[in-house]
DSSP file (Angstrom, degrees, kcal/mol; ACC not computed):
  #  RESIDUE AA STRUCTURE BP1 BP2  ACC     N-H-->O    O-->H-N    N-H-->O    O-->H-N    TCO  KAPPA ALPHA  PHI   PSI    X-CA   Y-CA   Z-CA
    1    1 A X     >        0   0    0      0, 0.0     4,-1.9     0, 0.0     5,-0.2   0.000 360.0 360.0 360.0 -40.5    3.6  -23.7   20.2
    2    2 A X  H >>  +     0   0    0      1,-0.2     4,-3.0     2,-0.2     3,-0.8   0.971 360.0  60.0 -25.3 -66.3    6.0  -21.6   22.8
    3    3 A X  H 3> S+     0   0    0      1,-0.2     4,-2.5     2,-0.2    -1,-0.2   0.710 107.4  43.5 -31.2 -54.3    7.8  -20.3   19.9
    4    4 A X  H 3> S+     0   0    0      2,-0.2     4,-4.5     1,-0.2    -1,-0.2   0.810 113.3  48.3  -8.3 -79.9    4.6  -18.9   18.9
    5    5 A X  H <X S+     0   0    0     -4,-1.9     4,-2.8    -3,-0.8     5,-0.3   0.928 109.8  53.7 -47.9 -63.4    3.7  -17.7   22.1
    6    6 A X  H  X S+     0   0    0     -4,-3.0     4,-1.2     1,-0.2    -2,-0.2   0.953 110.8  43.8 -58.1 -55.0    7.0  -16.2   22.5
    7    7 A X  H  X S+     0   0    0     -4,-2.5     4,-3.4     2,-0.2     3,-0.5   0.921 111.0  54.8 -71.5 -31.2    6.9  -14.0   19.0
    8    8 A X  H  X S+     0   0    0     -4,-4.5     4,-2.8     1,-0.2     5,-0.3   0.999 107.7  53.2 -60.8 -52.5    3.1  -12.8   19.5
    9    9 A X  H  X S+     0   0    0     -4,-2.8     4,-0.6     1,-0.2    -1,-0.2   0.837 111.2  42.6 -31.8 -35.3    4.6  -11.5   22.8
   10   10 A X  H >X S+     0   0    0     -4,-1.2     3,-3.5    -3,-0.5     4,-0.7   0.983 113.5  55.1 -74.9 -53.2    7.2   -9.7   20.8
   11   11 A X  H >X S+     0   0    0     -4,-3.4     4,-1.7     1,-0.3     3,-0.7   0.759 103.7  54.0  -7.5 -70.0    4.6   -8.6   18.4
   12   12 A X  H 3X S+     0   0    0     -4,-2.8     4,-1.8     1,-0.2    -1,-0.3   0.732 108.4  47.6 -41.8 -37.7    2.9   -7.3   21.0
   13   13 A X  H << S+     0   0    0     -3,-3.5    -2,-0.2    -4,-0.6    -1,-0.2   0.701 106.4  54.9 -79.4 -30.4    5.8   -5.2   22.2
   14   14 A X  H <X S+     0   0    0     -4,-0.7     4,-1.5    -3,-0.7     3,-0.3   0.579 104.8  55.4 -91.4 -28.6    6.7   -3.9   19.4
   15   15 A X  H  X S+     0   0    0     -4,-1.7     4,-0.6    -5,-0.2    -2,-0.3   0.663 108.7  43.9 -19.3 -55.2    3.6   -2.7   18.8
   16   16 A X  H  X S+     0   0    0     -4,-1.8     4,-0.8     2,-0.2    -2,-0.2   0.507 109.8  56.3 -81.5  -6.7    3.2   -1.1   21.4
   17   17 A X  H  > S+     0   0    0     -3,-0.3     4,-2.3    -4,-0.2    -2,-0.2   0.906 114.9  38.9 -84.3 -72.3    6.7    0.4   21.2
   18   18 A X  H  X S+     0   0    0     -4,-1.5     4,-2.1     1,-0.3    -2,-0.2   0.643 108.7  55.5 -68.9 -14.7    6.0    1.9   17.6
   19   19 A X  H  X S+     0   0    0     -4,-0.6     4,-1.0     2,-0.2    -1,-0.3   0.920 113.5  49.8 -99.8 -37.7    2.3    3.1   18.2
   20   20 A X  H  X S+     0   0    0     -4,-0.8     4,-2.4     2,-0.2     3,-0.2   0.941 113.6  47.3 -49.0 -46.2    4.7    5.2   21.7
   21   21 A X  H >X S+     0   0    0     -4,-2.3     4,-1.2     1,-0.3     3,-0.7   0.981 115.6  42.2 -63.3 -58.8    7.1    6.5   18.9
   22   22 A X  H 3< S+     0   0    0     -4,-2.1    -1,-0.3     1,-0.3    -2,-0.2   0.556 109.5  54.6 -61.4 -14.7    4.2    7.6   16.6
   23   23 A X  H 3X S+     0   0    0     -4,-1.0     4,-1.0    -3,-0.2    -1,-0.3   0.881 117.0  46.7 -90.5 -56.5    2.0    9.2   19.5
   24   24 A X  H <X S+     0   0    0     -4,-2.4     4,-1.5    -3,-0.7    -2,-0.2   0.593 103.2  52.0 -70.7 -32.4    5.3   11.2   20.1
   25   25 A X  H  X S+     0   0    0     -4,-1.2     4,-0.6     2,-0.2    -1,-0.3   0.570 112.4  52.4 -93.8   2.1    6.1   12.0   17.1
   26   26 A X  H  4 S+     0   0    0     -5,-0.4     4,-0.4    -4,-0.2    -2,-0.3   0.867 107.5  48.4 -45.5 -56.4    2.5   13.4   17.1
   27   27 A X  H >X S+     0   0    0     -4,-1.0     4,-1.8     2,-0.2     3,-1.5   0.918 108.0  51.9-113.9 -61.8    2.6   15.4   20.1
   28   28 A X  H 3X S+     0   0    0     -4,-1.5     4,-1.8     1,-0.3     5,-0.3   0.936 106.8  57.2 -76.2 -39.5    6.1   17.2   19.2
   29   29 A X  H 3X S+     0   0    0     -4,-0.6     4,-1.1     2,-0.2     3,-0.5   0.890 110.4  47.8 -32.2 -53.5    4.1   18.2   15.5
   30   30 A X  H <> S+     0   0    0     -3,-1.5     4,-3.0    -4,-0.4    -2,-0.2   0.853 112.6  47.4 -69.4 -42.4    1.3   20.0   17.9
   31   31 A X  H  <>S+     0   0    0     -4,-1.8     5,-2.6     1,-0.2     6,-1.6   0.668 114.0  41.9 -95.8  19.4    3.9   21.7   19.8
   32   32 A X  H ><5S+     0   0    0     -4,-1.8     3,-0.7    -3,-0.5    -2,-0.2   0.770 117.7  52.9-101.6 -37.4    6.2   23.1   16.7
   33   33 A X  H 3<5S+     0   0    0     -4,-1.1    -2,-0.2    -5,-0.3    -3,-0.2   0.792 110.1  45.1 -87.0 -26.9    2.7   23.9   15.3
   34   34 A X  T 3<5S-     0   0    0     -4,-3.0    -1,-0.3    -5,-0.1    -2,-0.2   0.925 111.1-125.2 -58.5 -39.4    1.8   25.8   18.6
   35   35 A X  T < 5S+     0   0    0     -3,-0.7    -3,-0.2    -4,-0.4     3,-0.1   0.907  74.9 130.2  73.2  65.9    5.0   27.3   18.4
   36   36 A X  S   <S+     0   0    0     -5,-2.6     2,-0.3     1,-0.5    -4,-0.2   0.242  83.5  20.5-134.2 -15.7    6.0   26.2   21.9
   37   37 A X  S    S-     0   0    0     -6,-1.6    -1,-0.5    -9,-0.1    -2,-0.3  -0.962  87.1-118.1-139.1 176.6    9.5   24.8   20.3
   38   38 A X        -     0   0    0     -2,-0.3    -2,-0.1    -3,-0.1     4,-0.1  -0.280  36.4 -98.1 -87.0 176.1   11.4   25.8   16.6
   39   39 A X  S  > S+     0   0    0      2,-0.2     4,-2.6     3,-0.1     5,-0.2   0.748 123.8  65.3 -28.8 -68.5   12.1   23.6   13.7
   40   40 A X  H >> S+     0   0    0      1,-0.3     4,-2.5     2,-0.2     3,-0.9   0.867 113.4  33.6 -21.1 -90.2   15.7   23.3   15.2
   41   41 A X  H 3> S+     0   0    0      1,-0.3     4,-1.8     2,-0.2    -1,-0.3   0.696 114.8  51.3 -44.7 -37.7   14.2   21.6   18.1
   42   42 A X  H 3> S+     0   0    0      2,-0.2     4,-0.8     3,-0.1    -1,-0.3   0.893 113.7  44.7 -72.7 -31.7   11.7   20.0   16.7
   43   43 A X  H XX S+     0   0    0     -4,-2.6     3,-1.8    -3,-0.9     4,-1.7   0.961 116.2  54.0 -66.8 -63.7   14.2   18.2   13.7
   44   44 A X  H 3< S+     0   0    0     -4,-2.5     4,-0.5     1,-0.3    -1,-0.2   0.813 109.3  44.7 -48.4 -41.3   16.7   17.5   16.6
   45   45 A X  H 3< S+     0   0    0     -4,-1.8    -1,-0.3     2,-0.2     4,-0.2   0.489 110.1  54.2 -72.9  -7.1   14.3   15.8   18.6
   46   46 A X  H <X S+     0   0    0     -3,-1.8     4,-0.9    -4,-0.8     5,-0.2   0.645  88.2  74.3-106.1 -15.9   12.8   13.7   16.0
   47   47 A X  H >X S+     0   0    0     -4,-1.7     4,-1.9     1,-0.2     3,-1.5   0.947  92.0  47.8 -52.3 -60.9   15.4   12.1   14.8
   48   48 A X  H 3> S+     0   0    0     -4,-0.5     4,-1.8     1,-0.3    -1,-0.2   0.615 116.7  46.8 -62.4 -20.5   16.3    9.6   17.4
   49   49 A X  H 34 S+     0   0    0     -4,-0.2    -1,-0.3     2,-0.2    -2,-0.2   0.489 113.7  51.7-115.0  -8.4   12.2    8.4   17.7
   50   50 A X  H <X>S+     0   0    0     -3,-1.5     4,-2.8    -4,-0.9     5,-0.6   0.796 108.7  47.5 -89.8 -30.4   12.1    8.3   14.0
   51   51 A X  H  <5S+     0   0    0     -4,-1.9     4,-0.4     1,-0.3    -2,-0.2   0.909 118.8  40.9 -66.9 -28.5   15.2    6.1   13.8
   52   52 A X  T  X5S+     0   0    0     -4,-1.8     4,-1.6     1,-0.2    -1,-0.3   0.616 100.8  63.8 -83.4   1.7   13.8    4.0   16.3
   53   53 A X  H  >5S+     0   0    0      2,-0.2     4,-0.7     3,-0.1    -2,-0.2   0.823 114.0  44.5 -78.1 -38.6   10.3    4.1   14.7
   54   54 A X  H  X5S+     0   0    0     -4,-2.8     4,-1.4     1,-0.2     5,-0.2   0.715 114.9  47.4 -71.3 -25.6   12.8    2.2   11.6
   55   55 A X  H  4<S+     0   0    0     -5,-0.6     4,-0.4    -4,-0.4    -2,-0.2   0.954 109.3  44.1 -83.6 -36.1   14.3    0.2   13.6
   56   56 A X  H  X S+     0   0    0     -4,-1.6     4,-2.3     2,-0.2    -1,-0.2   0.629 116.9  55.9 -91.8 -33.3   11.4   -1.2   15.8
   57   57 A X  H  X S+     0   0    0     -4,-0.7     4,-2.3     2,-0.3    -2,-0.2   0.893 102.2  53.6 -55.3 -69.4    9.5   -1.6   12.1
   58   58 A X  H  < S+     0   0    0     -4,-1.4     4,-0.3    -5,-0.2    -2,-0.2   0.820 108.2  47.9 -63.6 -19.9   12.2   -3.6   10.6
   59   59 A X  H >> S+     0   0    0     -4,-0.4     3,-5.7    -5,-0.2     4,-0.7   0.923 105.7  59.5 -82.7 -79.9   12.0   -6.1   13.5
   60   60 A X  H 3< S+     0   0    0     -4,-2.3    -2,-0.2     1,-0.3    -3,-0.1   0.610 102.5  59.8 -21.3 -29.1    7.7   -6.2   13.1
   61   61 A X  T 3< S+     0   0    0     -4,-2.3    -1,-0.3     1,-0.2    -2,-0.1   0.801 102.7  45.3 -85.3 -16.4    8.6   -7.5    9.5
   62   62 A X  T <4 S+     0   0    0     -3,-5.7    -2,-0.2    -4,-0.3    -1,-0.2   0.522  89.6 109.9-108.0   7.4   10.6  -10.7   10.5
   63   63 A X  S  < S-     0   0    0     -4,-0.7     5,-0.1     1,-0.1   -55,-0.0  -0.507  89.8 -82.7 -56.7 141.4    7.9  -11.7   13.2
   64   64 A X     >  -     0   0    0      1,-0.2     4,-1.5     3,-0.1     5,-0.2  -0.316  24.0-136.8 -59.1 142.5    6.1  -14.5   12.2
   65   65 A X  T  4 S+     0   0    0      2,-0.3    -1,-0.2     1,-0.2     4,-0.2   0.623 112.1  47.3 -49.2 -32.8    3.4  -13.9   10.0
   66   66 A X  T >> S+     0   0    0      2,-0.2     4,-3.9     1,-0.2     3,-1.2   0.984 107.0  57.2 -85.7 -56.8    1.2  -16.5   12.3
   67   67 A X  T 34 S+     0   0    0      1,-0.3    -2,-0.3     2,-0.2     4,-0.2   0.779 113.2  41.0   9.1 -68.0    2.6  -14.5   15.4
   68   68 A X  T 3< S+     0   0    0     -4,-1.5    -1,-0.3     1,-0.2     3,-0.2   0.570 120.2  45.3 -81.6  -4.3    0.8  -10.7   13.6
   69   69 A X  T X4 S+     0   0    0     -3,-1.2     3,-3.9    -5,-0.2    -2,-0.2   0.749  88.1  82.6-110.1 -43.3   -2.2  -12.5   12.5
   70   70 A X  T 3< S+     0   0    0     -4,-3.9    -2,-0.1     1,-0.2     3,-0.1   0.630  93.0  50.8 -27.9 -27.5   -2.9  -14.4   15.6
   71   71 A X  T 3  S+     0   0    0     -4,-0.2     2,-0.3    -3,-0.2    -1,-0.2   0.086  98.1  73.5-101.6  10.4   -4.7  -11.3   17.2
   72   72 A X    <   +     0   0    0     -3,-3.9     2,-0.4     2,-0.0    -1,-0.2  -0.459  64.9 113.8-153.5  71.8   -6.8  -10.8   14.2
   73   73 A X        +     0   0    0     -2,-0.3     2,-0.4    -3,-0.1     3,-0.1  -0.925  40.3  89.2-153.6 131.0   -9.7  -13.7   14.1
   74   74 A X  S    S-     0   0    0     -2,-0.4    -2,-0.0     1,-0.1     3,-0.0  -0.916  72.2 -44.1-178.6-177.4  -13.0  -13.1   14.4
   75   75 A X     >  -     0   0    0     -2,-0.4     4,-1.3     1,-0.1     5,-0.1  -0.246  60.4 -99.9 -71.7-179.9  -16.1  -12.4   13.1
   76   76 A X  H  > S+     0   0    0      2,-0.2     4,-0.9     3,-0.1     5,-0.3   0.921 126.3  44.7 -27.3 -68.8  -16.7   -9.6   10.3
   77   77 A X  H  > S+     0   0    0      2,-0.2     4,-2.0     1,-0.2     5,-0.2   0.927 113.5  49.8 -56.0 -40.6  -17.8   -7.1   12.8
   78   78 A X  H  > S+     0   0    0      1,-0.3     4,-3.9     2,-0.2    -1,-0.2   0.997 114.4  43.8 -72.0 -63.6  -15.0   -8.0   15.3
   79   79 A X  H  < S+     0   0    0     -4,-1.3     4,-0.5     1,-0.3    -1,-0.3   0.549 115.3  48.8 -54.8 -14.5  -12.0   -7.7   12.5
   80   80 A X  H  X S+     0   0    0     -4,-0.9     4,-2.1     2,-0.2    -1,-0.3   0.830 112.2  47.6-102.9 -40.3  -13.4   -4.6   11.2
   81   81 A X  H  < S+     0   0    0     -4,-2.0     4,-0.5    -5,-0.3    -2,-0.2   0.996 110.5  50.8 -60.0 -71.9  -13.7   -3.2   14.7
   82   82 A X  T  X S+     0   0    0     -4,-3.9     4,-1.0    -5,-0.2    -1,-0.3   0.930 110.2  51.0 -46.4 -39.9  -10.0   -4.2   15.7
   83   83 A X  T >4 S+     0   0    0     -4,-0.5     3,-2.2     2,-0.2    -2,-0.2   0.900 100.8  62.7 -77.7 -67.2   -8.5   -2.4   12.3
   84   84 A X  T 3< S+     0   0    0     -4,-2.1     2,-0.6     1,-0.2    -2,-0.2   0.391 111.9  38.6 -41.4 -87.6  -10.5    0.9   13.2
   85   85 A X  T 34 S+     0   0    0     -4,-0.5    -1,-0.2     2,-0.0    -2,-0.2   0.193  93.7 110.5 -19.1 -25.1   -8.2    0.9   16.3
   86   86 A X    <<  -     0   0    0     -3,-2.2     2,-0.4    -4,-1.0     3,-0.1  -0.122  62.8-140.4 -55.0 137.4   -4.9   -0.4   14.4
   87   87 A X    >>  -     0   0    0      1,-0.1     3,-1.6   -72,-0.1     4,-0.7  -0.895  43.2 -93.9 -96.6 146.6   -2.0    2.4   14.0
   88   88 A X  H >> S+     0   0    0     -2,-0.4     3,-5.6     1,-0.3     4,-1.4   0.718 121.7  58.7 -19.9 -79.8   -0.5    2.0   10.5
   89   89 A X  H 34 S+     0   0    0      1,-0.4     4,-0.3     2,-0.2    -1,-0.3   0.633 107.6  41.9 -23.1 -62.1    2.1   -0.3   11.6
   90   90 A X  H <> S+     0   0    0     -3,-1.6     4,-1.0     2,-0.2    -1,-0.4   0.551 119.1  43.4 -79.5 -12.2    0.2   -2.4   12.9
   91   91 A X  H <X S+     0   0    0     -3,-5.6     4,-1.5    -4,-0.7     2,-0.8   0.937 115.8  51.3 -68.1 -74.1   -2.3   -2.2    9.8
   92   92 A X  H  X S+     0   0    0     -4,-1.4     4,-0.6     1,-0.2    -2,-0.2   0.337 105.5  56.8 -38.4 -12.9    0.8   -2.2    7.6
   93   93 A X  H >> S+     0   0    0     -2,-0.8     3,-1.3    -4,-0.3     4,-0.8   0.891 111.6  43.9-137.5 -90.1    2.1   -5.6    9.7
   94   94 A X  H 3< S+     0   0    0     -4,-1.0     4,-0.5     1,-0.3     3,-0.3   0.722 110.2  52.4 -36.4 -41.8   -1.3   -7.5    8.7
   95   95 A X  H >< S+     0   0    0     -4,-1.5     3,-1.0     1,-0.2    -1,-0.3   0.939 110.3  46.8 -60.7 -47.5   -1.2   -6.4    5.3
   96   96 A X  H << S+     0   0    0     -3,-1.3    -2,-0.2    -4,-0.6    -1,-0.2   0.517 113.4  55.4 -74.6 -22.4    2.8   -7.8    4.7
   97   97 A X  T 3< S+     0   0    0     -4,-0.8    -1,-0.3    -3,-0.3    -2,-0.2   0.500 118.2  27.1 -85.7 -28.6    1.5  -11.1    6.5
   98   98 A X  S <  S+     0   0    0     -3,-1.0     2,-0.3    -4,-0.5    -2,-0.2   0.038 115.3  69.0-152.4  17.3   -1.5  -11.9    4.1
   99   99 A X        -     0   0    0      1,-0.2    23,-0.3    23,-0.1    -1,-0.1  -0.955  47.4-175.2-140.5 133.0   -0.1  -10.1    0.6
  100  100 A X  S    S-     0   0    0     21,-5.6    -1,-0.2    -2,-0.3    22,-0.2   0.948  71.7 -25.9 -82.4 -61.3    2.7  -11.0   -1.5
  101  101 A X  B     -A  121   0A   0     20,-1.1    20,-1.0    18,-0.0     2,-0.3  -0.558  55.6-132.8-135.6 178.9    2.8   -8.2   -4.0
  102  102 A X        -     0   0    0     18,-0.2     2,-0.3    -2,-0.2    18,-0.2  -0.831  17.1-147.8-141.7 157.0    0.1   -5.6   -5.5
  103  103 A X        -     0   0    0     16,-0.4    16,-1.3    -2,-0.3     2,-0.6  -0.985   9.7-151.1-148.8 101.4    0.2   -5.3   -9.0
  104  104 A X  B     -B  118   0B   0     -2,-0.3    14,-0.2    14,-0.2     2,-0.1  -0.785  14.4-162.3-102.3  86.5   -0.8   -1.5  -10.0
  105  105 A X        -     0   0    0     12,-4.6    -2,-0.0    -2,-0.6    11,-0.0  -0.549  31.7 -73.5-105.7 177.0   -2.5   -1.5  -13.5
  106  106 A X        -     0   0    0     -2,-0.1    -1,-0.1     1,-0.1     2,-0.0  -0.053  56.6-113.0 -68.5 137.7   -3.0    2.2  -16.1
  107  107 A X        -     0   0    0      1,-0.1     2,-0.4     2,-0.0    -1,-0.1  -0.338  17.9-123.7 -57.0 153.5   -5.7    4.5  -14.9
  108  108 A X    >   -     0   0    0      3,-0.1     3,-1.3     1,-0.0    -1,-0.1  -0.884  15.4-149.0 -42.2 117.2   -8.9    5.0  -16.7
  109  109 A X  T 3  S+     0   0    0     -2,-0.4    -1,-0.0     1,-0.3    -2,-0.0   0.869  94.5  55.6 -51.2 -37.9   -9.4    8.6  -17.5
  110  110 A X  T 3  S+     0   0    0     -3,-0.0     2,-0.4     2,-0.0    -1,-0.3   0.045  97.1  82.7-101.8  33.3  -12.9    8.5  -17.3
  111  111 A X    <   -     0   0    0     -3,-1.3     3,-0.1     1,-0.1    -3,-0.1  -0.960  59.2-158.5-111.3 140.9  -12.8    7.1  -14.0
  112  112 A X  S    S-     0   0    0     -2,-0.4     2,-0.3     1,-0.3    -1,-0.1   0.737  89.4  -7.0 -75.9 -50.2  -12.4    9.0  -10.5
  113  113 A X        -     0   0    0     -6,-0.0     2,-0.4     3,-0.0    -1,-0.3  -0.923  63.4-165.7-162.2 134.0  -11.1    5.6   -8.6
  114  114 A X    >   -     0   0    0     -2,-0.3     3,-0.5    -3,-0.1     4,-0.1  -0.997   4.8-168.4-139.9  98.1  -11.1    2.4  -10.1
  115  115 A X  G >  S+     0   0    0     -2,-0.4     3,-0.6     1,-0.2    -1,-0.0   0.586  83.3  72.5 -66.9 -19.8  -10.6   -0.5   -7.4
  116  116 A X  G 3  S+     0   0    0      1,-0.2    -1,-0.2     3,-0.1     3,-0.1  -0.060  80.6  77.4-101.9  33.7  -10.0   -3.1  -10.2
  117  117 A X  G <  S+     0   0    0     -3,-0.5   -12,-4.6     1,-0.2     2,-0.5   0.656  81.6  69.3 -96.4 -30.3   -6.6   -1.5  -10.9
  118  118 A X  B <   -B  104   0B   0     -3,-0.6     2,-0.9   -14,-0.2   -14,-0.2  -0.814  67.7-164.2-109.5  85.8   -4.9   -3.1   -8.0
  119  119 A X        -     0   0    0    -16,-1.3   -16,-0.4    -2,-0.5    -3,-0.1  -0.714  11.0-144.0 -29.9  80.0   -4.5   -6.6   -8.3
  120  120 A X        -     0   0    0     -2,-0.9     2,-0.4   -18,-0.2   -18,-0.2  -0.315   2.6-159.4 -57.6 132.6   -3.5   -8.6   -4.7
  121  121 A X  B     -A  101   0A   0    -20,-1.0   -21,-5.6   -19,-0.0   -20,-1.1  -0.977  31.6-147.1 -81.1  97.5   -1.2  -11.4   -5.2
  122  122 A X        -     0   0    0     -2,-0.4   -23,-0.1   -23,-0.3   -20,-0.0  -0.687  16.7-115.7 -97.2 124.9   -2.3  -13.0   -1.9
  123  123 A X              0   0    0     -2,-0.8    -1,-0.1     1,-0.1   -26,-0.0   0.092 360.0 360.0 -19.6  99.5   -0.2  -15.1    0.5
  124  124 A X              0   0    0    -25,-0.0    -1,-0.1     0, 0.0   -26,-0.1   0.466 360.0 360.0 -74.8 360.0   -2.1  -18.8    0.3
């Protein structure tokens, strides 16, 4: 049960880690789109927070699956309330926890979006 304890804590951290990187690389998008820095600057700075934005990611995926899920039990209302709030990652973190594969099958033409294309192998 520590163990547990110990990886939702990382969870946690890492969470909060990637949702910093993505708010950052947010805020330097507004100011190349202000024009308050170039390209130059903006490319140069974004490398290093996207590589740890990989890096911090690739640790989130070998956290325990019970460890990312733990935070996300509840009612209907509650669990739908907690994903509005989710940054991808952390959506993306839940998803990889509770799906093995998706299984993508041929469009219909005479459909605009067809939900019964995507086929969940889900995680028992």
């Amino acid at each position: 049960m520590q163990r547990l304890r110990d990886q939702d804590h990382v969870g946690k951290e890492l969470y909060d880690e990637i949702r910093e990187d993505e708010e950052e690389i947010e805020a330097l998008a507004k100011d190349m789109g202000e024009r308050r820095i170039s390209r130059k600057e903006w490319m140069i700075a974004r490398q290093p927070i996207e590589e740890r934005l990989n890096r911090n990611r690739n640790k989130l995926s070998k956290v325990s699956r019970l460890a990312v899920l733990s935070g996300f039990v509840g009612t209907y209302e509650d669990m739908q309330a907690r994903w509005k709030k989710m940054n991808n990652s952390q959506r993306r973190a839940i998803i990889t926890a509770c799906v093995r594969s998706v299984e993508v099958r041929p469009a219909d033409p005479r459909k605009r979006w067809d939900a019964d294309r995507f086929v969940l192998d889900w995680i028992a």
